[in-house]
BAPA-112332 format. One line per 8 residues: number of its first residue (from 1); their letters; for each residue z, y, x of N, C-alpha, C. Coordinates in steps of 0.001 Angstrom, whole numbers, always signed. Atoms other than C-alpha are relative to their C-alpha. Layout:
NUM) A) Z Y X Z Y X Z Y X  ...
//
This chain:
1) XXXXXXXX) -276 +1161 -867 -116164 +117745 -22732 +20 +433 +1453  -81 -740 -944 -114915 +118253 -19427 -1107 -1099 +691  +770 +230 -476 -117477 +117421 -16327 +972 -527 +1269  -582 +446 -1400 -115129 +117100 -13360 +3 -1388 +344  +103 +1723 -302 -115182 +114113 -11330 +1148 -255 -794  -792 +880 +185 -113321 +111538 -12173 +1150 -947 +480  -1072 +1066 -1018 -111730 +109442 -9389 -35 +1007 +1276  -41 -1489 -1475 -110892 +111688 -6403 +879 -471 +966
9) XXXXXXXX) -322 +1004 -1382 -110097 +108632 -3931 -508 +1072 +1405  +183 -398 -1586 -109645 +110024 -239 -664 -1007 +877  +1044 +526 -324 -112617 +108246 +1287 -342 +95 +1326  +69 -57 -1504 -112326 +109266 +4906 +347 -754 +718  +193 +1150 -988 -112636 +107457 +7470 +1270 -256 +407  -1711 +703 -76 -109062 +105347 +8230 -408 +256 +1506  -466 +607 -1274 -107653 +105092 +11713 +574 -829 +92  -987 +1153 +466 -107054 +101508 +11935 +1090 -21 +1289
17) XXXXXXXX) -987 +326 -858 -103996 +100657 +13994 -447 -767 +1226  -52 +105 -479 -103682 +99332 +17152 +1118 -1483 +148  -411 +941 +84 -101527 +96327 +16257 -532 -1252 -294  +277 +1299 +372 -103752 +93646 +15035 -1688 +459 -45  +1812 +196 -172 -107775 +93401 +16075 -607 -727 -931  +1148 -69 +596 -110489 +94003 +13487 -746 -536 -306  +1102 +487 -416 -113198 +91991 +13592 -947 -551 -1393  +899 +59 +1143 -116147 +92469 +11251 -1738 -641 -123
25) XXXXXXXX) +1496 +479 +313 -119198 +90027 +10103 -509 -54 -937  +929 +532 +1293 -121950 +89686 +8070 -635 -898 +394  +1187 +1055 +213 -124098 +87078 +6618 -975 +794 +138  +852 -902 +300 -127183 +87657 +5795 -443 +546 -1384  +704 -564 +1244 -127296 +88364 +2396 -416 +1420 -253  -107 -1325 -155 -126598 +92022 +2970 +210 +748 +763  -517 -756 -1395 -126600 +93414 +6203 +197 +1767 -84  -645 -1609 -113 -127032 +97162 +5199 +1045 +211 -734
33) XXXXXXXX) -1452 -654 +827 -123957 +97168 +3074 +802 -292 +622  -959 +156 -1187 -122182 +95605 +5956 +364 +637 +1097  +63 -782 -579 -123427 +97720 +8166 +861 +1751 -525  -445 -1120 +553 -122652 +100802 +5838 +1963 +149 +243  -1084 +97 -168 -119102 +99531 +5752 +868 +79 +1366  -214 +610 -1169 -118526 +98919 +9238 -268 +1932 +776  +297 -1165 -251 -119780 +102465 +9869 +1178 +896 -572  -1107 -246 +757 -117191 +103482 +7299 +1130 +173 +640
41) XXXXXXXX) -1516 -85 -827 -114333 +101938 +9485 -254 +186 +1292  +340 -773 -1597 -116005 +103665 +12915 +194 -1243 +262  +563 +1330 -1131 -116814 +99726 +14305 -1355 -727 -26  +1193 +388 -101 -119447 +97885 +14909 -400 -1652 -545  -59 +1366 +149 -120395 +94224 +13066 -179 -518 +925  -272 +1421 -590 -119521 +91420 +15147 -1660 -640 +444  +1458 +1195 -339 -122626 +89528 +17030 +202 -1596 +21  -320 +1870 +831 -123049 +86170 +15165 -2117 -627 +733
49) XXXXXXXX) +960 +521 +555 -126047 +84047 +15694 -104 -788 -1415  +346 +895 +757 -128010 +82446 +12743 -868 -197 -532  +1242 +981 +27 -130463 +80035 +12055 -238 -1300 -603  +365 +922 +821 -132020 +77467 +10024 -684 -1414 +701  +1064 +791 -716 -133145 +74330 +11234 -1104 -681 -1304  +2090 -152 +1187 -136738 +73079 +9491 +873 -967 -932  -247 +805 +1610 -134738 +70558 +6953 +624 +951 -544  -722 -1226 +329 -132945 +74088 +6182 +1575 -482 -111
57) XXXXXXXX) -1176 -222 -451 -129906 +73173 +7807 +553 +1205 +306  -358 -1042 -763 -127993 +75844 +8555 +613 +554 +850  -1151 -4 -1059 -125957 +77070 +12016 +164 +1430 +327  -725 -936 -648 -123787 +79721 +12609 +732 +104 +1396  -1072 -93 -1382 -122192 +80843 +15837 +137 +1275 +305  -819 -1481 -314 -119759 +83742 +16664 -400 -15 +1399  +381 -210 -1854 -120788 +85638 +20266 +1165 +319 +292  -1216 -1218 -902 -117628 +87604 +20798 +1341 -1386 -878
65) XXXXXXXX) -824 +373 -70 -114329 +85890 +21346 +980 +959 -1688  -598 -323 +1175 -111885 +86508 +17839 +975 -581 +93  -1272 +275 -4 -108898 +84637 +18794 +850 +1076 -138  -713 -574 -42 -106205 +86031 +17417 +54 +1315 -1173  +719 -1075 +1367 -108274 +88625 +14862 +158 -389 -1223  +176 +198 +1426 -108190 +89415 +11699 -1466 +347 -343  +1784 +690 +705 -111796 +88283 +10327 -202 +715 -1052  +783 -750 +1436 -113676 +90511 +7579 -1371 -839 +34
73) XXXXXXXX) +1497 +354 -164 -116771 +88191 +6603 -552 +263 -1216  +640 -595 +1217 -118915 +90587 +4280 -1404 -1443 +320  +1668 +678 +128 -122042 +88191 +2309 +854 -81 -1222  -33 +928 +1119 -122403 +88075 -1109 -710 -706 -649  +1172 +1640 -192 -123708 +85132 -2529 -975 +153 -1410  +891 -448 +1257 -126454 +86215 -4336 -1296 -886 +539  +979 +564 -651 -130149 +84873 -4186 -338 -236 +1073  -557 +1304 +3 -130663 +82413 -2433 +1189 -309 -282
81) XXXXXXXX) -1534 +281 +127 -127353 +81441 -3921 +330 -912 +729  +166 +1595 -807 -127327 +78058 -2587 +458 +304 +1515  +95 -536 -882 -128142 +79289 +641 +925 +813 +1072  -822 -366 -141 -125747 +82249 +840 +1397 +30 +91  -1547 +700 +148 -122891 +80353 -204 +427 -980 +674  +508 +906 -963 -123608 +77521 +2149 +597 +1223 +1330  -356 -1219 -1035 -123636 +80905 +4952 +1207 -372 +212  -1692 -470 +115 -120392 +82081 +4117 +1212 -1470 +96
89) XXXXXXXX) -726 +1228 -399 -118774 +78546 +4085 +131 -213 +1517  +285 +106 -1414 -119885 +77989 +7479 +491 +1194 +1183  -365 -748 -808 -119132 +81190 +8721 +1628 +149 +114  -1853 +450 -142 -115246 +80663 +7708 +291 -1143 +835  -439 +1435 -362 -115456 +77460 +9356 -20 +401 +1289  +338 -254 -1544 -117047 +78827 +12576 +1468 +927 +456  -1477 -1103 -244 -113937 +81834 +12442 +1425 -863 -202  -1526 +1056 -397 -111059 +78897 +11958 +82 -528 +889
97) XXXXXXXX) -37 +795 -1344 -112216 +76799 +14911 +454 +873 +471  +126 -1019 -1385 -112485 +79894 +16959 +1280 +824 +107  -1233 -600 -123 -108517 +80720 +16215 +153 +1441 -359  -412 -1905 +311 -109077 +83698 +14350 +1236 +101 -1067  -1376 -361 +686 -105396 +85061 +13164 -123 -555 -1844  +132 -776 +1622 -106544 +85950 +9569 -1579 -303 -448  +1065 +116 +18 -109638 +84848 +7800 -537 +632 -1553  +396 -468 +1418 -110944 +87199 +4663 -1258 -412 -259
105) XXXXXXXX) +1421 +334 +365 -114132 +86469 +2890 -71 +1094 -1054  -155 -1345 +366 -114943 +89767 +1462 -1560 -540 -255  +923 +757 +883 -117723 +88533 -1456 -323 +1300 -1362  +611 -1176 +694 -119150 +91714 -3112 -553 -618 -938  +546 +454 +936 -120821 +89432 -5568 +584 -1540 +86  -157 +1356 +424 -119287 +86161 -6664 -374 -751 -822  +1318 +602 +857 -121873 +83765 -7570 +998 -1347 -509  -68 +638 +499 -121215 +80950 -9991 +1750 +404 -1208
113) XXXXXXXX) -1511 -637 +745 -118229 +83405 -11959 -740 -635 -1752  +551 -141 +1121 -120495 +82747 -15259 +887 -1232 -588  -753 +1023 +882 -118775 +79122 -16008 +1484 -305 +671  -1095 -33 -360 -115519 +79962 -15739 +1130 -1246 -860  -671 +615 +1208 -114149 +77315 -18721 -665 -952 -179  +882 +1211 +813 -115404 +74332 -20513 -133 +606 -1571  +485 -480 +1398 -117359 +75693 -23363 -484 -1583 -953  +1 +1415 +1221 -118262 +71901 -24694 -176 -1093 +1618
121) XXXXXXXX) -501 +741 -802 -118200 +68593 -22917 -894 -560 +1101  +428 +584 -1445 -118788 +67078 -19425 -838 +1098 +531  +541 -1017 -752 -119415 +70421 -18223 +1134 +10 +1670  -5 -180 -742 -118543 +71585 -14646 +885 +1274 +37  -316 -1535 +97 -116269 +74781 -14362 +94 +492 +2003  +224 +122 -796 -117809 +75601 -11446 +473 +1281 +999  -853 -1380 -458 -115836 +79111 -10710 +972 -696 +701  -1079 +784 -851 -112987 +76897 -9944 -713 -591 +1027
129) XXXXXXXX) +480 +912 -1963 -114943 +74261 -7373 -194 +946 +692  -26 -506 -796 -116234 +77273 -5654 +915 +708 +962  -2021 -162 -675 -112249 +78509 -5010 +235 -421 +887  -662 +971 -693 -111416 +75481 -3673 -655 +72 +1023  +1018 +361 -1034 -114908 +75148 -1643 +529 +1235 +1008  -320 -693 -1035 -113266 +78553 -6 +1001 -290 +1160  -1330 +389 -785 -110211 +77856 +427 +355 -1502 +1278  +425 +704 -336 -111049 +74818 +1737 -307 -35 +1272
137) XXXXXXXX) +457 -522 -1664 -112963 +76274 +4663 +632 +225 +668  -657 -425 -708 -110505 +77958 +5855 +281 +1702 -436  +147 -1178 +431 -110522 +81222 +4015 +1612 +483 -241  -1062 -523 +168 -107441 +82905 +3646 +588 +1138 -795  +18 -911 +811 -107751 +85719 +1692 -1273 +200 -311  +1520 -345 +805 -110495 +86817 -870 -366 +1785 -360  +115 -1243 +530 -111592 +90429 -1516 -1730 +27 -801  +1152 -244 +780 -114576 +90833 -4370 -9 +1000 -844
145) XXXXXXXX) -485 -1370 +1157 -115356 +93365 -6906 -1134 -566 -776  +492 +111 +1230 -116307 +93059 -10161 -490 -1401 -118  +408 +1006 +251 -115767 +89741 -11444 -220 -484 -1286  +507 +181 +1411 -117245 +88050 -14200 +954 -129 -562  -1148 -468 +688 -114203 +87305 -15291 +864 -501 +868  -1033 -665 -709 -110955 +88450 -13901 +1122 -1155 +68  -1037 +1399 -229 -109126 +84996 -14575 -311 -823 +1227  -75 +857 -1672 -110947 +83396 -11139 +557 +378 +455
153) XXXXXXXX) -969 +83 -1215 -108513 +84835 -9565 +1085 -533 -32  -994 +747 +140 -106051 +82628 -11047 -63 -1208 +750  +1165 +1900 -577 -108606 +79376 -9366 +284 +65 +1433  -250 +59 -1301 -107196 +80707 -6245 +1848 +70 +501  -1658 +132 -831 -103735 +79479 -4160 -145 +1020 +1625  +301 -705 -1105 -104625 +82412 -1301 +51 +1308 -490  +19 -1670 +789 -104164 +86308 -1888 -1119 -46 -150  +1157 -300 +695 -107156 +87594 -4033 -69 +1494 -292
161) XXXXXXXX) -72 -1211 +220 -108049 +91260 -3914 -855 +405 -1058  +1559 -276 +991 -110407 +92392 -6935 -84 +1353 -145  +694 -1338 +134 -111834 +95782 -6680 -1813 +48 -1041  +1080 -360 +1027 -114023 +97578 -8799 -1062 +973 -106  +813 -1488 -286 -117409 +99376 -8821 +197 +1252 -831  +254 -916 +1455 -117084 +101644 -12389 +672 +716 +1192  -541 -1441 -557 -115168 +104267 -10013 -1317 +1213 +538  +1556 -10 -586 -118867 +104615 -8267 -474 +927 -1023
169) XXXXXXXX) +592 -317 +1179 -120533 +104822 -11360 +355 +1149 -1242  -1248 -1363 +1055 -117983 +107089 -13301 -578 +1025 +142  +6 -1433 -647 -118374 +109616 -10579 -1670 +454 -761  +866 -248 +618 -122135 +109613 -11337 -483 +563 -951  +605 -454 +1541 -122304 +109764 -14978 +470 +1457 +70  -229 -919 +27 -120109 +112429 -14728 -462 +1431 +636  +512 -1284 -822 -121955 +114713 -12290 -1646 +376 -1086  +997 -345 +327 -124673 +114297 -14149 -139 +672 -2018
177) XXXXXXXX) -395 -400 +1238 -122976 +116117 -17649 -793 -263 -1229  +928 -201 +824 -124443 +114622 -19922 +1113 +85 -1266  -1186 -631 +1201 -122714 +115395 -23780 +106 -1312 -1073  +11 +640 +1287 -121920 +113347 -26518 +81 -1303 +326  +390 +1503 -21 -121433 +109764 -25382 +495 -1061 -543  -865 +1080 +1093 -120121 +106556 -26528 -564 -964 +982  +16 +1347 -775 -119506 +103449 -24113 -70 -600 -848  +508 +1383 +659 -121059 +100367 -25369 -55 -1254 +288
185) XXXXXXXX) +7 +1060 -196 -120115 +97098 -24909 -1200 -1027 -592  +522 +1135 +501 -122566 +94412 -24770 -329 -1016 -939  -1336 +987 +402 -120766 +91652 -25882 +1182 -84 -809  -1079 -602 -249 -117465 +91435 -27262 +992 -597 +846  -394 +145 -1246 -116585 +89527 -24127 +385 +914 +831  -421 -1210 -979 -116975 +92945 -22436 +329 +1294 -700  -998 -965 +710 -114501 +95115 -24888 +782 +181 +1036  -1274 -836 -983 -111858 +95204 -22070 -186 +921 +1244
193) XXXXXXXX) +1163 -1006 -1017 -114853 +96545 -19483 -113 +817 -203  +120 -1148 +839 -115871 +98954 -21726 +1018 +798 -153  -869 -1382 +669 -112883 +100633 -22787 +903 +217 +1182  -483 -63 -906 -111207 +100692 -19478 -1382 +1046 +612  +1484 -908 -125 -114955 +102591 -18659 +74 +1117 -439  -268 -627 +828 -114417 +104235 -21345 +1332 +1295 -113  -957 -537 +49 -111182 +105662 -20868 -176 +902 +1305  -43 -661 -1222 -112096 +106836 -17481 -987 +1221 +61
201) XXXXXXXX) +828 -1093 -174 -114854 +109000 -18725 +740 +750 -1398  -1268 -1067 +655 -111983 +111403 -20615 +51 -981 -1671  -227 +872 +1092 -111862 +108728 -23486 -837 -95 -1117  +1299 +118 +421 -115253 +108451 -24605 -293 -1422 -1168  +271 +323 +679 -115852 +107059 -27543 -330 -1814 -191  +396 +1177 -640 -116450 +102861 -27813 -1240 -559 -1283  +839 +1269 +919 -118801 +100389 -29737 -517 -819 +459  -214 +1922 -378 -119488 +96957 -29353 -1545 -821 -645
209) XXXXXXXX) +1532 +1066 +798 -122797 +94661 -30055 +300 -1279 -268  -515 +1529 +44 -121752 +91470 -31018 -1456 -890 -229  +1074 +783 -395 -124084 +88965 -30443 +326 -1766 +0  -312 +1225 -216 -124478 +84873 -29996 -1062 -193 +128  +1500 -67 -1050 -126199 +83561 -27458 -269 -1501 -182  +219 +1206 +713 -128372 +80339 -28507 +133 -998 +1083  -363 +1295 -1940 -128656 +79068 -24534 +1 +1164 +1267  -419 -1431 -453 -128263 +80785 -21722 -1055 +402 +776
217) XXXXXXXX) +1281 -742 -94 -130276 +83602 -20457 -938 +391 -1236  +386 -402 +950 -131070 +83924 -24200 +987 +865 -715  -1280 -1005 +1114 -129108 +86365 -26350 -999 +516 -1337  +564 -98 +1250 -129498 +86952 -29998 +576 +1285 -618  -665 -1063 +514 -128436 +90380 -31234 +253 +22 -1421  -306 +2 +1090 -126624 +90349 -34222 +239 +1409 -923  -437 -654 +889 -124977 +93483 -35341 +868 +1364 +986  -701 -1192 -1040 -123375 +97235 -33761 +819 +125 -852
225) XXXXXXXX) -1206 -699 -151 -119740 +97866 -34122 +250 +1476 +195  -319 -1619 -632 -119069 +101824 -33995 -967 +519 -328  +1023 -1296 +438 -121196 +105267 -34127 -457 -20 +947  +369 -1105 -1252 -123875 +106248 -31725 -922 +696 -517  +1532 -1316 +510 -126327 +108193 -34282 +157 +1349 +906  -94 -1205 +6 -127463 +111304 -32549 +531 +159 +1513  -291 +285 -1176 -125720 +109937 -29038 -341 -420 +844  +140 -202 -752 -125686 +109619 -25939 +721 -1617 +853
233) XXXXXXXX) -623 +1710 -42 -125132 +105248 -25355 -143 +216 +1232  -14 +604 -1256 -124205 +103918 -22187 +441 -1513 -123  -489 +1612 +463 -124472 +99935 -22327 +701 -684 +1712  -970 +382 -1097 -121680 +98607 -19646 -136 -1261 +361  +299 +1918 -102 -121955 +95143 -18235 +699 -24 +1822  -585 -198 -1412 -120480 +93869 -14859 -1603 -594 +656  +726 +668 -832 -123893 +92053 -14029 -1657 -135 -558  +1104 -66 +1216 -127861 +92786 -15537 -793 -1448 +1170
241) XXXXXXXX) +506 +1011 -125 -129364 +89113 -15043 -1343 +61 -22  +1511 -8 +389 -132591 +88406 -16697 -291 +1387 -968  -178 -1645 +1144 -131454 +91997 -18715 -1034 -567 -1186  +412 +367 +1600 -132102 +90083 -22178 +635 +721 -801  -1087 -332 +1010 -128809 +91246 -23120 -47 +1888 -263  +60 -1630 -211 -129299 +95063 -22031 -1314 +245 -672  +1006 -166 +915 -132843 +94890 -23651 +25 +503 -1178  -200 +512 +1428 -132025 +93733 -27014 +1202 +1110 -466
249) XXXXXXXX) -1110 -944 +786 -128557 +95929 -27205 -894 +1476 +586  +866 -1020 -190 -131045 +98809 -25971 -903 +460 -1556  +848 +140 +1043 -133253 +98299 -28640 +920 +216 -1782  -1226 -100 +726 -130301 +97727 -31008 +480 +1757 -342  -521 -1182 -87 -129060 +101305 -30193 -1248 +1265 -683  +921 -488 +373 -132246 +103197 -30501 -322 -512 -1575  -40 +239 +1712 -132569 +101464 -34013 +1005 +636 -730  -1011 -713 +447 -129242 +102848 -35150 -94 +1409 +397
257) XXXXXXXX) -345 -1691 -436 -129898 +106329 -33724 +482 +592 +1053  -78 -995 -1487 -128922 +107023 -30265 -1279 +443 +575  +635 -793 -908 -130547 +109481 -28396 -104 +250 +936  +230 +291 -1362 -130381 +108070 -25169 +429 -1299 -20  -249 +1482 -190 -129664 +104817 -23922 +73 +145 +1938  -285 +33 -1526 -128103 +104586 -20250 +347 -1773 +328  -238 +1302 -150 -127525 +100645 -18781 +787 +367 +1001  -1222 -263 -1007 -124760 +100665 -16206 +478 -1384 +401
265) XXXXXXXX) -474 +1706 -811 -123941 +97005 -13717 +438 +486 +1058  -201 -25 -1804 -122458 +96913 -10313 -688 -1086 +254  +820 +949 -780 -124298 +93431 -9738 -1640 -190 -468  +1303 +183 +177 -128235 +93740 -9748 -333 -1168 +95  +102 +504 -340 -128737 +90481 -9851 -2085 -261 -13  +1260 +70 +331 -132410 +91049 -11571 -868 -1055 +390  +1313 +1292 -279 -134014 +87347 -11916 -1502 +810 -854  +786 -105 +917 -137200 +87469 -13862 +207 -116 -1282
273) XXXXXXXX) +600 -1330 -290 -138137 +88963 -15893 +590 +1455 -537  -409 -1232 -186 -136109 +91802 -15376 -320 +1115 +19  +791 -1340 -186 -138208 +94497 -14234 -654 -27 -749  +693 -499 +871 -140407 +94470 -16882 +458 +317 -878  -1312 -185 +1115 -138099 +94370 -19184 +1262 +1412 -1  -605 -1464 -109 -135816 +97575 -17595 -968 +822 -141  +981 -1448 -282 -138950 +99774 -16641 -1177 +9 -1179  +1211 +287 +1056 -140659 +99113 -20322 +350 +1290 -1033
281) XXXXXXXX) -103 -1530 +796 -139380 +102633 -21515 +1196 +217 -782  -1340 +143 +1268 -136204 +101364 -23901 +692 +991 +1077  -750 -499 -463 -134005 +103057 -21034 -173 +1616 +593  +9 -1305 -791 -133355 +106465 -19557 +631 -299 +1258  -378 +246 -774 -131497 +105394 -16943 +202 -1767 +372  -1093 +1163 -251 -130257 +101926 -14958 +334 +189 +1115  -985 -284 -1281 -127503 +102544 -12447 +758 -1024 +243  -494 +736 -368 -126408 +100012 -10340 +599 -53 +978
289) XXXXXXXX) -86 -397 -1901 -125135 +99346 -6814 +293 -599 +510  +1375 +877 -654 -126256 +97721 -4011 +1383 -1229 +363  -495 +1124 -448 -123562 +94853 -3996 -625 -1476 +267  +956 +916 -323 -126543 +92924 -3729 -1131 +760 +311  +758 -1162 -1057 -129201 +94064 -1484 -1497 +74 -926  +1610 -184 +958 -132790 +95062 -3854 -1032 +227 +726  +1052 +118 -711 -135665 +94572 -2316 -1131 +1206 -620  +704 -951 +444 -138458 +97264 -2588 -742 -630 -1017
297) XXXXXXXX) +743 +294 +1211 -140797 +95299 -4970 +1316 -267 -1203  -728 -161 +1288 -137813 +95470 -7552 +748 +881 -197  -20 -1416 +593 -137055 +98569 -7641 -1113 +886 -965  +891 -580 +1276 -138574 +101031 -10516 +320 +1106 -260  -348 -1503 +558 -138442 +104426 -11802 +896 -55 -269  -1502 -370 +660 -135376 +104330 -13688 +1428 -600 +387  -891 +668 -347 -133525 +102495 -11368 +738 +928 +1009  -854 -655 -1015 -130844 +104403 -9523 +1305 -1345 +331
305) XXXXXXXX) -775 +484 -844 -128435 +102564 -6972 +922 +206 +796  -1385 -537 -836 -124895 +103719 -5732 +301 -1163 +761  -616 +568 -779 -123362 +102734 -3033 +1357 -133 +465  -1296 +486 +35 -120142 +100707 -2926 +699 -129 +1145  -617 +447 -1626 -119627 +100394 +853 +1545 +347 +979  -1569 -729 -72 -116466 +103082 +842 +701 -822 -380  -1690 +581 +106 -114661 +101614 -1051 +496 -1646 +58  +52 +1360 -1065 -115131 +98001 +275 +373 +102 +1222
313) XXXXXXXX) -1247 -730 -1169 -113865 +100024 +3101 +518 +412 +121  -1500 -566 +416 -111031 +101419 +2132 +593 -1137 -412  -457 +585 +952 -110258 +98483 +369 +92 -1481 +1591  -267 +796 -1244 -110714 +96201 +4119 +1066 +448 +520  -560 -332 -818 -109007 +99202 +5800 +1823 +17 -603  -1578 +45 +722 -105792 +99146 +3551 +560 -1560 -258  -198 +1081 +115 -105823 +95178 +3442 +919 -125 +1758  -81 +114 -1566 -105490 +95278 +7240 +1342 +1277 +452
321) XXXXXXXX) -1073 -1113 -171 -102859 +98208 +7267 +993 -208 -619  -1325 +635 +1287 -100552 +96187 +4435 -160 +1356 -460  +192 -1172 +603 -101276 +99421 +2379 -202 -709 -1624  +223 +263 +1046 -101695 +98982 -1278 -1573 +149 -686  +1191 -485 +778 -105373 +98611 -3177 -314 +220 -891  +201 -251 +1263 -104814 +98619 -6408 +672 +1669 -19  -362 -1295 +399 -103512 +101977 -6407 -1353 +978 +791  +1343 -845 -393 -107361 +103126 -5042 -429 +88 -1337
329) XX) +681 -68 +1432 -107909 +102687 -9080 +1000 +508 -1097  -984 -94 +1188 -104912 +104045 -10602 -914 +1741 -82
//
């Protein structure tokens, strides 16, 4: 099995043009990945105030003049969801008054992707309202990566960029040679994750956990699809939650005979109880990255964390250059 990387994206720093002014903010959900990015494209984030008033109102205000700019507003709307998503509304609103050209909302984690459909009745498909709630603002274009599922971007009448962490993560596995593996889907929701994963690590082997989940945040493991006796599992997911599901297909694997067990997310979202549940020994690894910012008390031994900030900047600096992004993943 060969070892070489995998994706061998040119990652250097862009020279943006001189035709159309920049202008980059964050919320607060994630300031060092904003920062990271922003460092990326040699500028500096934007000086915003913001502040809560005591009924936890919330007020934004831009310092520096943006008429005329094209707007990057990194936050993704992770815990506090509510909160964060609230932010980012406000901060599109504050960048439309203020006549900015172009208004992106560049959402490294898009919260409420989980009910994308009506699974039974007088439900809410609340992927769509949040669309609208963008577009709405004043948003104009969307750039996110890794979405729960890849049809919200149909919920939107505004260009929609969707980038992806597994390039991150690829590189990783691969430096770190390990032999014999077999991508493992979850789910079989996440068969098209997987083998697109799969294919990128020289066409690595697949299998599948099928499962049915009784409510949610519960998952019931039913049954493994495929070989991993004797292997080397990696369980794929775009997002480890309350990691019931990465548990249980952990556990799953090691019953059938693998001889490792790797977990692999780009969105940490880690509610409770998560960490006890990753750092309880089932895993050898969980590699994630930091599209949501992890606080030191939830981090753990086996938690490793790449960082996505390149190519969230490559992926600004080629939006802003009319350059193509999907060909950063071909």
């Amino acid at each position: 099995m060969s070892h070489t990387p995998i994706l061998t994206l040119d990652l250097t720093a862009p020279t943006l043009s001189e035709n159309n002014r920049l202008s980059l903010f964050s919320g607060s959900a994630n300031i060092p990945l904003a920062q990271e990015v922003a460092c990326y494209l040699g500028m500096n984030i934007g000086p915003m105030i913001r502040k809560k008033f005591a009924d936890g109102e919330l007020y934004v205000q831009i310092q520096e003049s943006i008429r005329g700019c094209d707007v990057y507003l990194i936050q993704p709307c992770s815990h506090p969801v509510n909160d964060h998503f609230m932010e980012l509304l406000i901060m599109i609103d504050a960048c439309r008054r203020a006549s900015a050209r172009q208004i992106t909302a560049v959402i490294p984690y898009y919260a409420y992707g989980r009910a994308d459909r009506k699974t039974a009745g007088r439900e809410s498909i609340t992927a769509k309202l949040v669309a609208n709630l963008f577009t709405e603002a004043g948003a104009q274009r969307v750039l996110a990566m890794d979405l729960h599922s890849a049809q919200i971007q149909g919920y939107f009448d505004i260009p929609f960029d969707h980038v992806y962490g597994s390039p991150v993560i690829v590189n990783y596995l691969a430096s770190k040679q390990l032999s014999d593996l077999v991508v493992v889907s979850p789910d079989v929701g996440g068969v098209a994750r997987a083998r697109a994963f799969a294919k990128k690590l020289h066409g690595a082997p697949l299998a599948i956990i099928d499962k049915r989940r009784q409510a949610h945040n519960v998952a019931e493991v039913l049954n493994l699809i495929g070989d991993v006796k004797g292997k080397t599992a990696v369980l794929v997911d775009d997002m480890i939650d309350t990691a019931g599901t990465i548990l249980e297909g952990a556990r799953l694997l090691r019953k059938e005979g693998a001889r490792q067990v790797y977990a692999c997310a780009t969105h940490a979202v880690l509610s409770e109880p998560a960490i006890s549940r990753l750092s309880s020994g089932m895993l050898e690894e969980v590699i994630v990255t930091n599209t949501i910012s992890i606080p030191k008390e939830h981090r753990f031994q086996q938690l490793t964390v790449l960082s996505v900030a390149n190519l969230i900047g490559e992926a600004i600096w080629r939006i802003h250059e009319d350059t193509s992004v999907s060909s950063m993943f071909r």
